[in-house]
gemmi code that builds the backbone of each chain (N, CA, C; Angstrom):
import gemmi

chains = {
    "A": [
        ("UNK", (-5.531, -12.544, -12.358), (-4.940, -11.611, -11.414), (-4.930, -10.211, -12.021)),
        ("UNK", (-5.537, -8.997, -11.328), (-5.363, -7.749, -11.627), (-3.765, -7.452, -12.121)),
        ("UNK", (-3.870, -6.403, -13.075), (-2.600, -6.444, -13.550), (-2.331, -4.424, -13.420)),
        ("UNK", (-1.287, -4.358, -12.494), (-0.871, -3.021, -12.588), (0.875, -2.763, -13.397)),
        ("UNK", (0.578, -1.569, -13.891), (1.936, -1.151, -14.696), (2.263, -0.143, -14.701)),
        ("UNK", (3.662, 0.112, -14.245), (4.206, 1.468, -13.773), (5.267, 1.610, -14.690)),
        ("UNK", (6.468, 2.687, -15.608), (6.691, 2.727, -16.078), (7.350, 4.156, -15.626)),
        ("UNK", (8.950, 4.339, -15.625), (9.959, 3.166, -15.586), (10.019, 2.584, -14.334)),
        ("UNK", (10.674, 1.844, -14.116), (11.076, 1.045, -12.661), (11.842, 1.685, -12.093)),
        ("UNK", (12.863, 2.523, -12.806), (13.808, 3.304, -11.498), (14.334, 4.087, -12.622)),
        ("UNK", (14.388, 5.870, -11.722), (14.874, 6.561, -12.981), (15.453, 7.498, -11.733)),
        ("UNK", (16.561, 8.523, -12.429), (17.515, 9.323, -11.729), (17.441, 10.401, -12.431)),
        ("UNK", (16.972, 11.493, -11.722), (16.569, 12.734, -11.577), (17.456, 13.793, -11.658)),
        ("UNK", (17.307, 15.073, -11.808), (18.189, 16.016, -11.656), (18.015, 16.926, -11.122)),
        ("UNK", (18.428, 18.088, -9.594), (17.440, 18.751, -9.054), (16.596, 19.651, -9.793)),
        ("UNK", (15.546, 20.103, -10.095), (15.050, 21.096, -10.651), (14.403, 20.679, -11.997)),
        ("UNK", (14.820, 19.311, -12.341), (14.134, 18.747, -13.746), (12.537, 18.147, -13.567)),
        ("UNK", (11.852, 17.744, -14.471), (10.864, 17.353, -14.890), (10.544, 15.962, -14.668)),
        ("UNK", (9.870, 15.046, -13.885), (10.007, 13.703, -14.258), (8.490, 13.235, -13.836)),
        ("UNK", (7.798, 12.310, -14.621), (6.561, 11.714, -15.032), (7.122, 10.247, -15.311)),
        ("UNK", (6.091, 10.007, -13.926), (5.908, 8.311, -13.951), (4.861, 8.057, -14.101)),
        ("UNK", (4.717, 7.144, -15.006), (3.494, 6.810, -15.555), (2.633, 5.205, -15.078)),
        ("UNK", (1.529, 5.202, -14.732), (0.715, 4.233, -14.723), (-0.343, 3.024, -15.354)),
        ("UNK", (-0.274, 1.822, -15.453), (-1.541, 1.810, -16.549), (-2.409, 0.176, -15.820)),
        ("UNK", (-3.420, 0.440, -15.686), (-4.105, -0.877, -15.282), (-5.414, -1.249, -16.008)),
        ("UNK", (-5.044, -2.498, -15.878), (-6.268, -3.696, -16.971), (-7.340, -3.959, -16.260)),
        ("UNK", (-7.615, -3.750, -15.103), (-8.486, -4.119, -13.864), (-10.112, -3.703, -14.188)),
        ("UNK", (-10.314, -2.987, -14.801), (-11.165, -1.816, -15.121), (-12.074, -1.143, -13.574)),
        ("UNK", (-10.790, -0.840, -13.143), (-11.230, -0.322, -11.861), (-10.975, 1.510, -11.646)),
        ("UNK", (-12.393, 1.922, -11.093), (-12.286, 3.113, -11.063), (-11.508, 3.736, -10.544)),
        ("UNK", (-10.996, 3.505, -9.010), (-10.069, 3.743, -8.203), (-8.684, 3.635, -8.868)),
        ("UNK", (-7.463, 4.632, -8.782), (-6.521, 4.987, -9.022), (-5.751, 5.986, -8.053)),
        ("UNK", (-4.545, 5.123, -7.397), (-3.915, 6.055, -6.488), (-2.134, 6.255, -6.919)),
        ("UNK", (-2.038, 6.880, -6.151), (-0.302, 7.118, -5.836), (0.312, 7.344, -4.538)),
        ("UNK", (0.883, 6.439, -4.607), (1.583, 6.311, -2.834), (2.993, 6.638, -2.933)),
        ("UNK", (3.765, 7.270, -1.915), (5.135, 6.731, -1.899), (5.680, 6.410, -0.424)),
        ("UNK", (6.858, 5.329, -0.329), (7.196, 5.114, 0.146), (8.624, 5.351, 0.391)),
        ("UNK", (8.807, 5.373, 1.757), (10.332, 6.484, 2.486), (10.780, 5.361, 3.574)),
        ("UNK", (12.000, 5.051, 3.540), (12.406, 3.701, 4.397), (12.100, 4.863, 5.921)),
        ("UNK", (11.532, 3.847, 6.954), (10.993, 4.075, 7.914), (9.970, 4.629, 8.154)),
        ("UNK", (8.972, 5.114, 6.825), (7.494, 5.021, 6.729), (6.881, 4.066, 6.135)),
        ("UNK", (5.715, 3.931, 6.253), (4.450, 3.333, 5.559), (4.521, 3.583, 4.378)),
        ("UNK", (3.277, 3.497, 3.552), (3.044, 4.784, 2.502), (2.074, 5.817, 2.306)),
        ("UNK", (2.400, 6.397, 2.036), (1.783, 7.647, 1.828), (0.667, 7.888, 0.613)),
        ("UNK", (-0.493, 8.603, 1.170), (-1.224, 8.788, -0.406), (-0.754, 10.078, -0.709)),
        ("UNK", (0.094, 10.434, -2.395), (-0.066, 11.951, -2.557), (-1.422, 12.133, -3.580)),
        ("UNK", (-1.821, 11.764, -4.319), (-3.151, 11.595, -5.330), (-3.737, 10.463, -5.224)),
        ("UNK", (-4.732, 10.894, -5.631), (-5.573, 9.753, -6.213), (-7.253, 10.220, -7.459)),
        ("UNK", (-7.618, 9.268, -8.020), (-8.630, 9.598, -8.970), (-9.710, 8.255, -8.625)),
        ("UNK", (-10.755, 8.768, -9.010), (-12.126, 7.938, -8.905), (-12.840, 8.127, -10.278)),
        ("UNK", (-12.281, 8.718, -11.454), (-12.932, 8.868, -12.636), (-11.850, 9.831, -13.677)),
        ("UNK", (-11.853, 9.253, -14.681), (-10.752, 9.836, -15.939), (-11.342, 11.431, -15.980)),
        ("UNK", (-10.391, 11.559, -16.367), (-9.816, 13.580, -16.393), (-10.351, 14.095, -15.125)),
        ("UNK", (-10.113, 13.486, -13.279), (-10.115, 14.186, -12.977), (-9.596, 13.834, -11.947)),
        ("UNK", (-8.725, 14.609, -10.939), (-7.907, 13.761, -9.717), (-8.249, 14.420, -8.416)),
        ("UNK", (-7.864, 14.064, -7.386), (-7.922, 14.819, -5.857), (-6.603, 14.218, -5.370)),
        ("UNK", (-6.664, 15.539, -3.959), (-5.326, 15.596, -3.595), (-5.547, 14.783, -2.320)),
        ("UNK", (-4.863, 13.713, -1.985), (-4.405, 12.764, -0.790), (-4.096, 13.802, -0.002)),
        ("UNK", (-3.111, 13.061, 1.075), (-2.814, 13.413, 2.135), (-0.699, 14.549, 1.710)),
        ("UNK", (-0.465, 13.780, 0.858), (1.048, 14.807, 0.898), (0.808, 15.208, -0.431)),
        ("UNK", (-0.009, 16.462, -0.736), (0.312, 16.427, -2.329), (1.001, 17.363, -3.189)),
        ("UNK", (1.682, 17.961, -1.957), (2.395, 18.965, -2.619), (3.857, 19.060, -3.208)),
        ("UNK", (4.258, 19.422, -4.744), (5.468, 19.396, -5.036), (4.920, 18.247, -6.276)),
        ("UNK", (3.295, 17.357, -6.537), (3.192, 16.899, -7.214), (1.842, 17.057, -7.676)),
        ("UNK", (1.881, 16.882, -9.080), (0.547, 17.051, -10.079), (0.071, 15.281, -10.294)),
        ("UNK", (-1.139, 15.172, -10.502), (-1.532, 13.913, -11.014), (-2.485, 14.223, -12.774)),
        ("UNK", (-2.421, 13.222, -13.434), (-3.178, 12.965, -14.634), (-4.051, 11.809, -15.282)),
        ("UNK", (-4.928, 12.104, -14.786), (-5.783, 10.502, -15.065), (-6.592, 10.781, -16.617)),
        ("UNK", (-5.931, 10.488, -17.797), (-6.518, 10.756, -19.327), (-7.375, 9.707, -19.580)),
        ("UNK", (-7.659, 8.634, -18.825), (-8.281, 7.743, -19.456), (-8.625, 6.352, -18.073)),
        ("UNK", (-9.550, 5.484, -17.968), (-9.592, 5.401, -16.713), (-8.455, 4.148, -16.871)),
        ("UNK", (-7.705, 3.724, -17.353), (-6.457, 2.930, -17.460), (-5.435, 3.319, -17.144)),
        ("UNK", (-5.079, 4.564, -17.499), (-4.101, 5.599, -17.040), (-3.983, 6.485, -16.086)),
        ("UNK", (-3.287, 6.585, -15.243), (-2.463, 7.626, -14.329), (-1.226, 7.997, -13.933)),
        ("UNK", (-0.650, 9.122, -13.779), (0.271, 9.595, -14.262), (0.818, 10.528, -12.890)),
        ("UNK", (1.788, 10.976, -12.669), (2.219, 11.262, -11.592), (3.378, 12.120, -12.246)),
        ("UNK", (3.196, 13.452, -11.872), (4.078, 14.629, -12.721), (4.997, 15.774, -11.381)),
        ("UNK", (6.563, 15.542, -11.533), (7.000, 16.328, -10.704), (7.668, 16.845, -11.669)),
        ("UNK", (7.043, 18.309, -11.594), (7.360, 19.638, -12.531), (8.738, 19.897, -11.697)),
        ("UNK", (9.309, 20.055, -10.437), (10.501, 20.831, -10.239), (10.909, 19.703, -8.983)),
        ("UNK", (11.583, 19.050, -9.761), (11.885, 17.749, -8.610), (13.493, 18.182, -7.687)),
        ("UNK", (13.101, 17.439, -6.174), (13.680, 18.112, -5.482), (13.974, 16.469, -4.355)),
        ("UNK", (15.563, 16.679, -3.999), (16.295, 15.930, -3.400), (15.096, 15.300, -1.972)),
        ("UNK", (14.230, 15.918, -1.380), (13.281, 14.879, -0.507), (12.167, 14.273, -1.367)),
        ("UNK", (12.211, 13.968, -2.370), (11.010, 13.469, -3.703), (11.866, 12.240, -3.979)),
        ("UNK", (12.669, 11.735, -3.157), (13.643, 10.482, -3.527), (13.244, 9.697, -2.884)),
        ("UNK", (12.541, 8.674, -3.234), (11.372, 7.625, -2.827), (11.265, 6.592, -3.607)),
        ("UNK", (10.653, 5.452, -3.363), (9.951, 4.492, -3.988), (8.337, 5.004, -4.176)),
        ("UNK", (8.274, 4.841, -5.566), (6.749, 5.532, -5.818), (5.676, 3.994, -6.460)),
        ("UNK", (4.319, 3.983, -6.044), (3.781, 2.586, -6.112), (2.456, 3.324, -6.629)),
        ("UNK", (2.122, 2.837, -7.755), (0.844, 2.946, -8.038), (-0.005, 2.034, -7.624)),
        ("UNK", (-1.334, 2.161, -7.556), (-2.272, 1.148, -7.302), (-3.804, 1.385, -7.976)),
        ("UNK", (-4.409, 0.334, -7.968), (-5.946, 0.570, -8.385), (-7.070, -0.732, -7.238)),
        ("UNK", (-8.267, 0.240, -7.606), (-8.784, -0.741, -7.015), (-10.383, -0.612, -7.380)),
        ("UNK", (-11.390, -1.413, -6.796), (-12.732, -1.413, -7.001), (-13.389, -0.423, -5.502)),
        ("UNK", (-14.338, 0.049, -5.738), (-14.883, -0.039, -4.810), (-16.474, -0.369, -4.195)),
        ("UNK", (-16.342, -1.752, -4.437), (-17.988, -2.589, -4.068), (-17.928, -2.704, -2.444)),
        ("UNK", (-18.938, -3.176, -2.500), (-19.928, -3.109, -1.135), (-18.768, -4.184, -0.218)),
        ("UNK", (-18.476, -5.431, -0.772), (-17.402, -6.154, -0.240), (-16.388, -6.841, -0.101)),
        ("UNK", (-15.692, -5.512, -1.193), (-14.437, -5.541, -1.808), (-13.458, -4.597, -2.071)),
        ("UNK", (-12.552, -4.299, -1.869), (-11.805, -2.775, -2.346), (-10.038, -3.339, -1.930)),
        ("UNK", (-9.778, -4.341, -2.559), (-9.135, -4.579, -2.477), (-8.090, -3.389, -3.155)),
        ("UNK", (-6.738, -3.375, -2.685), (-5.735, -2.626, -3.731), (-4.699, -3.182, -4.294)),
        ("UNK", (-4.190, -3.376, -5.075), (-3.962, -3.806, -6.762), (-2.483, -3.118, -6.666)),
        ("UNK", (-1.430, -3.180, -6.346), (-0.141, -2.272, -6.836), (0.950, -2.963, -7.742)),
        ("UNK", (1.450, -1.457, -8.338), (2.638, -2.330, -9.245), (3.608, -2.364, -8.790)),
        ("UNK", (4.604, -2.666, -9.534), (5.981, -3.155, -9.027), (6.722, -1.862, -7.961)),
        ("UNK", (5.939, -0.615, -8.651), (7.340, 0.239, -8.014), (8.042, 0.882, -8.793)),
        ("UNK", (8.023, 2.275, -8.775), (9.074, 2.985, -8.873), (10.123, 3.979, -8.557)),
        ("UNK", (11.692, 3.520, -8.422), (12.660, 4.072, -7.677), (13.284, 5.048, -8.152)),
        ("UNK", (12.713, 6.478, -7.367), (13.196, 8.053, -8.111), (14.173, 8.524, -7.460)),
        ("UNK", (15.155, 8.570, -7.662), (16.596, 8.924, -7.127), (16.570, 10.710, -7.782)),
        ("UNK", (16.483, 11.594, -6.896), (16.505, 12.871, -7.213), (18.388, 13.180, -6.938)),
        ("UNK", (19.090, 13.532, -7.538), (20.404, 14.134, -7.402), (20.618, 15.574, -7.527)),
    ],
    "B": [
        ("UNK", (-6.439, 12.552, 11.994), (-6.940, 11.542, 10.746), (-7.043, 10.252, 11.010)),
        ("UNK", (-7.144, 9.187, 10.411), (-6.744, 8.058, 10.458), (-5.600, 7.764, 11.315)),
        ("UNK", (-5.445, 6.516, 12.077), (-3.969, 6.424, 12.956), (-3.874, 4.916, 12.616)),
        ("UNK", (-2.782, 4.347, 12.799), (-2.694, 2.729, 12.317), (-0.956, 2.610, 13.012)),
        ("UNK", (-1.420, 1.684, 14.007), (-0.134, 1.025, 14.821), (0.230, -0.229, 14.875)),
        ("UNK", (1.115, -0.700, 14.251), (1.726, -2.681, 14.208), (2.537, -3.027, 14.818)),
        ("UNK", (2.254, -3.860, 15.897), (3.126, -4.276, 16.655), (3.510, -6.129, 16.584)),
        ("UNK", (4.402, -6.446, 16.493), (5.400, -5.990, 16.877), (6.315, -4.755, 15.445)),
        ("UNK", (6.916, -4.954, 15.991), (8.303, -3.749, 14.756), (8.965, -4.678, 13.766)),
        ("UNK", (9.405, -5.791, 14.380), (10.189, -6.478, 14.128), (9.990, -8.016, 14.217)),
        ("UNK", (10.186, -9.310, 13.624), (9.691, -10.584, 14.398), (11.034, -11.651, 13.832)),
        ("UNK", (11.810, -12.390, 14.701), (12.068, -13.457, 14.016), (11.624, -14.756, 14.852)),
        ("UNK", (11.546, -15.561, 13.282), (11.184, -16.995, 13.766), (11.884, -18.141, 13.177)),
        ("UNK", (11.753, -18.916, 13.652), (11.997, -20.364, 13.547), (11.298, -20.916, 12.536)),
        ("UNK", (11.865, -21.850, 10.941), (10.530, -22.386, 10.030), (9.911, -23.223, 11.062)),
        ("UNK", (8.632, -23.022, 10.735), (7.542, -24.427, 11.634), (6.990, -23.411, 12.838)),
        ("UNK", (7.798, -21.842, 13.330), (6.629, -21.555, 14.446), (5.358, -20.937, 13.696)),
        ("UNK", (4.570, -20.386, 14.441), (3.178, -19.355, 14.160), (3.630, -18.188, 15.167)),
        ("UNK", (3.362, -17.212, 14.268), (3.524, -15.737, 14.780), (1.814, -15.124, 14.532)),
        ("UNK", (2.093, -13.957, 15.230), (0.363, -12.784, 15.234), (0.934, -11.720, 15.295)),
        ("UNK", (0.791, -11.039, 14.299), (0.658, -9.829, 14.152), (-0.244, -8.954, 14.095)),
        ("UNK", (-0.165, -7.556, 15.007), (-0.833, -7.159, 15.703), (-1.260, -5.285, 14.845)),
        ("UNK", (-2.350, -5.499, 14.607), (-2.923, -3.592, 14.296), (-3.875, -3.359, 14.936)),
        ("UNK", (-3.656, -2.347, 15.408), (-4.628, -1.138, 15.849), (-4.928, 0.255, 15.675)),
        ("UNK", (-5.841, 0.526, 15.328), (-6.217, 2.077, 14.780), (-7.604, 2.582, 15.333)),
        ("UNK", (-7.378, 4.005, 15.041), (-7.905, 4.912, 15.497), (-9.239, 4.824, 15.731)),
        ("UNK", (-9.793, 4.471, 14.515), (-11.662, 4.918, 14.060), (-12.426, 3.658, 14.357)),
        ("UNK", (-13.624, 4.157, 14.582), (-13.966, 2.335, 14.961), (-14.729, 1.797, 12.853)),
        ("UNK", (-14.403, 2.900, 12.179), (-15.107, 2.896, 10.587), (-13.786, 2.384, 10.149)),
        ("UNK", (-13.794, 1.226, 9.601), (-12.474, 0.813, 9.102), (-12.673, -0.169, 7.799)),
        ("UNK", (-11.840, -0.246, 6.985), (-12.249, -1.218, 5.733), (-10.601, -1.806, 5.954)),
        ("UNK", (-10.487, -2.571, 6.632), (-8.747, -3.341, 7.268), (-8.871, -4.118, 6.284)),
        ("UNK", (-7.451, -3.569, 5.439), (-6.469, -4.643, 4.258), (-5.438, -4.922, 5.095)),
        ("UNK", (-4.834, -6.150, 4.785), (-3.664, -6.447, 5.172), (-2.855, -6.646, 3.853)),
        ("UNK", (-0.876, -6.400, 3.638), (-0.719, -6.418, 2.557), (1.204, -7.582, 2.967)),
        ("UNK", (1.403, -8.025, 1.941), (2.449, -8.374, 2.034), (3.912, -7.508, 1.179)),
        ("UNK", (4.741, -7.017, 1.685), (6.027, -6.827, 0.675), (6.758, -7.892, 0.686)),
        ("UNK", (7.541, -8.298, -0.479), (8.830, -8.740, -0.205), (10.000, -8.131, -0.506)),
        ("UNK", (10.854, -9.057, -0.234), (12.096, -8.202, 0.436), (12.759, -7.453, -0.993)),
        ("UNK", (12.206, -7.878, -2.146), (12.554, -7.186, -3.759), (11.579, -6.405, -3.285)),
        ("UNK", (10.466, -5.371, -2.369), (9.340, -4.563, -2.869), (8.433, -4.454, -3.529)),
        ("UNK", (8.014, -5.373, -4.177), (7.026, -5.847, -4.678), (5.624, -5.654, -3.655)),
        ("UNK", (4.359, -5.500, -3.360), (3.528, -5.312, -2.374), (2.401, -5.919, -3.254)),
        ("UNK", (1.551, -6.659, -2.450), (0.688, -8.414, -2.620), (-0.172, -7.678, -1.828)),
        ("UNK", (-1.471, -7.718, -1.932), (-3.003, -7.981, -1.190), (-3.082, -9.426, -0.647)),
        ("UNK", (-3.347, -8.963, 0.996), (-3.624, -10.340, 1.297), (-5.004, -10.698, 1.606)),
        ("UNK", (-5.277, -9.483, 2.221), (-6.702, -9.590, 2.574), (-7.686, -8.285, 2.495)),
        ("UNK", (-8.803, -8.415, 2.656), (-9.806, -7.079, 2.684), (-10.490, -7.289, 3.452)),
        ("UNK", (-10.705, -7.365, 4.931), (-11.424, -7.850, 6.080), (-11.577, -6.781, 7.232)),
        ("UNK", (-13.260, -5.957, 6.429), (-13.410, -4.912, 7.521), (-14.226, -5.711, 8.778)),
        ("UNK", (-14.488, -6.574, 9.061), (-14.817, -7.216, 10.078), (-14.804, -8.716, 10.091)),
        ("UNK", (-14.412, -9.431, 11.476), (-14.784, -11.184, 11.372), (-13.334, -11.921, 11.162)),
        ("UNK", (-13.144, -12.743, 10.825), (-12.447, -13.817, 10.638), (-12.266, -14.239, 8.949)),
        ("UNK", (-10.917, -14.453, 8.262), (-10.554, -15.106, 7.191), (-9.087, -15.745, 6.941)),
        ("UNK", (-9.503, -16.814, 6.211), (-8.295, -17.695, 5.735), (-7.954, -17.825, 4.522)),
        ("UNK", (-6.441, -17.872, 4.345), (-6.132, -18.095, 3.016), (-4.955, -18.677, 3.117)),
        ("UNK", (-4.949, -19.900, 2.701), (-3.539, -20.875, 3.060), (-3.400, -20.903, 4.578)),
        ("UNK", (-2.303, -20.752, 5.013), (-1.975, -20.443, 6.621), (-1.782, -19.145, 7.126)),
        ("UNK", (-2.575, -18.431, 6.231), (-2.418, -16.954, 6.835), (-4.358, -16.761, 7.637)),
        ("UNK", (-3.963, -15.995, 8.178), (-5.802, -15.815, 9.030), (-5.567, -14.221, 9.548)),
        ("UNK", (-6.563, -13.459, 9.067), (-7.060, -12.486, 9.511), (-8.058, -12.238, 10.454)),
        ("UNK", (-7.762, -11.695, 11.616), (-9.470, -10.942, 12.343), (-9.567, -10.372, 12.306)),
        ("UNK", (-10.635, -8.981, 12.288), (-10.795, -8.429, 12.483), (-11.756, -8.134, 13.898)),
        ("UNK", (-11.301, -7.143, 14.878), (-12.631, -6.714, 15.736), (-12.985, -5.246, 15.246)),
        ("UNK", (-13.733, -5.090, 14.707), (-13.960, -3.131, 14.457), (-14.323, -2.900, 15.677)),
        ("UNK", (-15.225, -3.015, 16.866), (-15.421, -2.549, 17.789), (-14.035, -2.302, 18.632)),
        ("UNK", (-13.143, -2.980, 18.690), (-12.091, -3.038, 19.632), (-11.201, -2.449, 19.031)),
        ("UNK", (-11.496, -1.700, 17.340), (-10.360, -1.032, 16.713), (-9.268, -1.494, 16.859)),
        ("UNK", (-9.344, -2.943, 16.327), (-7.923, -4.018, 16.219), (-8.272, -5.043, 15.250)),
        ("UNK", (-6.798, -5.546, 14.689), (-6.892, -6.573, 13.768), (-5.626, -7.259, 13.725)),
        ("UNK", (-5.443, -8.448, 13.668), (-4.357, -9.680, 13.238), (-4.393, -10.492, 12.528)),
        ("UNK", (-3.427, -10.384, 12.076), (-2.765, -11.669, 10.867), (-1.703, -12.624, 11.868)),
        ("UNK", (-2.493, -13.838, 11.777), (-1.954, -15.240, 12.228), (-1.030, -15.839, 10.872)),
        ("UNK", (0.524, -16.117, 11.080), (1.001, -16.907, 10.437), (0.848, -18.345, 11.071)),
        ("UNK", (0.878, -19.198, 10.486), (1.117, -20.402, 11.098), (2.166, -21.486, 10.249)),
        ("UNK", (2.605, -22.244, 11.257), (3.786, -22.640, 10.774), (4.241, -21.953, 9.074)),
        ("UNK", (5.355, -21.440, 9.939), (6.255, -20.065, 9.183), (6.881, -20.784, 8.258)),
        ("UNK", (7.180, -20.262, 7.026), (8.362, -20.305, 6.196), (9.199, -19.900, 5.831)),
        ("UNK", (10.380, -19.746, 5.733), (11.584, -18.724, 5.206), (10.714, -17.813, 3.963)),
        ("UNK", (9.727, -18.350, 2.565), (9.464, -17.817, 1.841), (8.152, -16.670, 2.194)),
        ("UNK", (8.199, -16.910, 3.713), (7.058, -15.762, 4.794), (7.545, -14.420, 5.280)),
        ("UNK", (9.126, -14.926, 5.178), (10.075, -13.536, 5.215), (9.721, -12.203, 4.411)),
        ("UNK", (9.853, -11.412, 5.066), (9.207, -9.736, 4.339), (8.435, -9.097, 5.370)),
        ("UNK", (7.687, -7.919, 4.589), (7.415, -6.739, 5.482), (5.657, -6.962, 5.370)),
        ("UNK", (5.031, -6.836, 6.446), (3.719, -7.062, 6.111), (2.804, -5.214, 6.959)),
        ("UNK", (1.814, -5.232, 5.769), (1.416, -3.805, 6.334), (-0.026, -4.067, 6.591)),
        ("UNK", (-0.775, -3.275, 7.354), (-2.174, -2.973, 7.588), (-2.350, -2.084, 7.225)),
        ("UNK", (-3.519, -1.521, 6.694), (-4.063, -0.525, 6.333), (-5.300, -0.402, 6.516)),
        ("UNK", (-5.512, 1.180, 6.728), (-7.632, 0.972, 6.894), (-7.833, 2.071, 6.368)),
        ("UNK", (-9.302, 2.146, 5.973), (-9.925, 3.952, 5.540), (-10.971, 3.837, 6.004)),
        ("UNK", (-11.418, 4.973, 6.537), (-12.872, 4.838, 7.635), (-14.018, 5.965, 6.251)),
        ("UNK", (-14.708, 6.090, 6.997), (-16.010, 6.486, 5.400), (-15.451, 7.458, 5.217)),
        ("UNK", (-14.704, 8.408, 6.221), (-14.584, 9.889, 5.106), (-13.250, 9.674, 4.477)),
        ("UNK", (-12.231, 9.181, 3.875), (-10.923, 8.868, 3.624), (-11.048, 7.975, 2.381)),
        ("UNK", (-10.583, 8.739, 1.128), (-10.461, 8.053, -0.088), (-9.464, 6.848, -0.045)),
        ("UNK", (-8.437, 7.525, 0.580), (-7.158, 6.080, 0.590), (-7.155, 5.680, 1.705)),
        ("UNK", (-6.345, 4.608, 1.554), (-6.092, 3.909, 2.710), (-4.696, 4.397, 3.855)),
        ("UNK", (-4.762, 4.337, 5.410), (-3.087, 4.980, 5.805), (-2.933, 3.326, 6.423)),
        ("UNK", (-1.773, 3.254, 5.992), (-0.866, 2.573, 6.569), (-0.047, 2.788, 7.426)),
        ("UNK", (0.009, 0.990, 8.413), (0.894, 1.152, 9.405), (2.392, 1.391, 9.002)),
        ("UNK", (3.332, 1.284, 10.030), (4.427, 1.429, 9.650), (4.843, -0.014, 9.117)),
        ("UNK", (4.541, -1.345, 9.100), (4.707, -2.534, 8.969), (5.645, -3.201, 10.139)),
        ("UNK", (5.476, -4.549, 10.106), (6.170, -5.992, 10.865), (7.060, -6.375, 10.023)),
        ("UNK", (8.572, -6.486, 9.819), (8.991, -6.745, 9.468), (9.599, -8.781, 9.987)),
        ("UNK", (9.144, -9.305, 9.543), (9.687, -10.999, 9.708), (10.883, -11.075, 8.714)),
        ("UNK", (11.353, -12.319, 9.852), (12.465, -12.775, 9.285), (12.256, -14.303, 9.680)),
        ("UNK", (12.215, -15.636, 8.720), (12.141, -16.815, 9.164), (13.257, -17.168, 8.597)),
        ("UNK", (13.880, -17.949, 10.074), (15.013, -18.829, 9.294), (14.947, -20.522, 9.609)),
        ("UNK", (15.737, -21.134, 8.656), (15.490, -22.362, 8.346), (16.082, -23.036, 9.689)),
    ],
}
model = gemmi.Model(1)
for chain_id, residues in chains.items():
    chain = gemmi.Chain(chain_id)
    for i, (resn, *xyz) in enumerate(residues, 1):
        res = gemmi.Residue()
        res.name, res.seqid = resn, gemmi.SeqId(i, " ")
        for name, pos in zip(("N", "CA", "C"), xyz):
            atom = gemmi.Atom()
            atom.name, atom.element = name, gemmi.Element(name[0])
            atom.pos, atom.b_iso = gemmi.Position(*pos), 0.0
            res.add_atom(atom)
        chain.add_residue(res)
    model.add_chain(chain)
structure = gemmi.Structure()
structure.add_model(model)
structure.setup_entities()
């Protein structure tokens, strides 16, 4: 079974502080995203990467930076975190073959901005 | 962009019925995952079925791409079937996938 890892599981914020959640998958899959989820939405893509050191911006990506150093790693950076950034955040990875692209997510992580 | 609608909102059942759950979206270019949460949040791949018919245990996916629709058949339900189930698609120009809002089930014993 693909194995995704997010790191921490739930962390509490402060308005205006710094916080980096970090990603890491064994899959050796190129695909690397970041979603979050908001009770009474779906999820959302804010980044995503298709190759180490370099990312693109999804669909909400503003208020957040991404960092893909290595294609195992991705990283999800809110430089000036702010009380609607209070979400469940889900990394994922995936392949993308001809008839397969499945997506791969980890547990989750719960950012309580105060 | 992309659009993705699941109906029903909500489902409860009885252990032992079969439910269908219902997506439809926008594009007729679709690569339809279906995904499971449970009720800890955790989120499971169930399927990757951009067109046709698949099984896995008592779950069944169709897909029609022409009819820009797709369902997941439970069949005889289990309490451990309880949770939120999502669709998702990305048509060729769309790196990620958008998701529906999800079906939320509830089976009771």
């Amino acid at each position: 079974e693909a194995a995704v890892t997010q790191s921490p599981r739930s962390k509490v914020a402060v308005t205006g502080g710094k916080v980096t959640l970090s990603c890491h998958q064994t899959n050796n899959h190129d695909y690397m995203y970041w979603y979050r989820q908001d009770t009474g939405h779906g999820l959302r893509l804010i980044h995503y990467s298709y190759v180490a050191d370099s990312t693109e911006k999804g669909d909400i990506p503003d208020g957040y930076k991404a960092s893909r150093p290595s294609q195992e790693n991705f990283s999800l950076i809110l430089e000036l975190a702010s009380l609607s950034q209070t979400a469940v955040y889900f990394c994922a990875s995936s392949d993308r073959g001809i008839s397969n692209e499945r997506l791969f997510f980890g547990h989750g992580t719960k950012l309580s901005v105060l | 962009g992309q659009q993705v609608q699941q109906s029903p909102a909500s489902l409860v059942l009885q252990e032992g019925e079969n439910a269908e759950l219902q997506c439809n979206f926008s594009s007729t270019a679709t690569r339809l995952q279906w995904f499971y949460q449970h009720p800890g949040g955790r989120l499971v791949s169930l399927f990757y079925n951009p067109s046709g018919t698949k099984h896995t245990g008592r779950l069944t996916s169709t897909t029609v791409t022409n009819e820009r629709r797709g369902s997941l058949h439970i069949s005889s339900s289990q309490t451990t079937d309880s949770g939120t189930y999502f669709c998702a698609t990305r048509n060729n120009y769309a790196q990620g996938l958008t998701f529906g809002l999800g079906t939320r089930v509830s089976v009771f014993p």
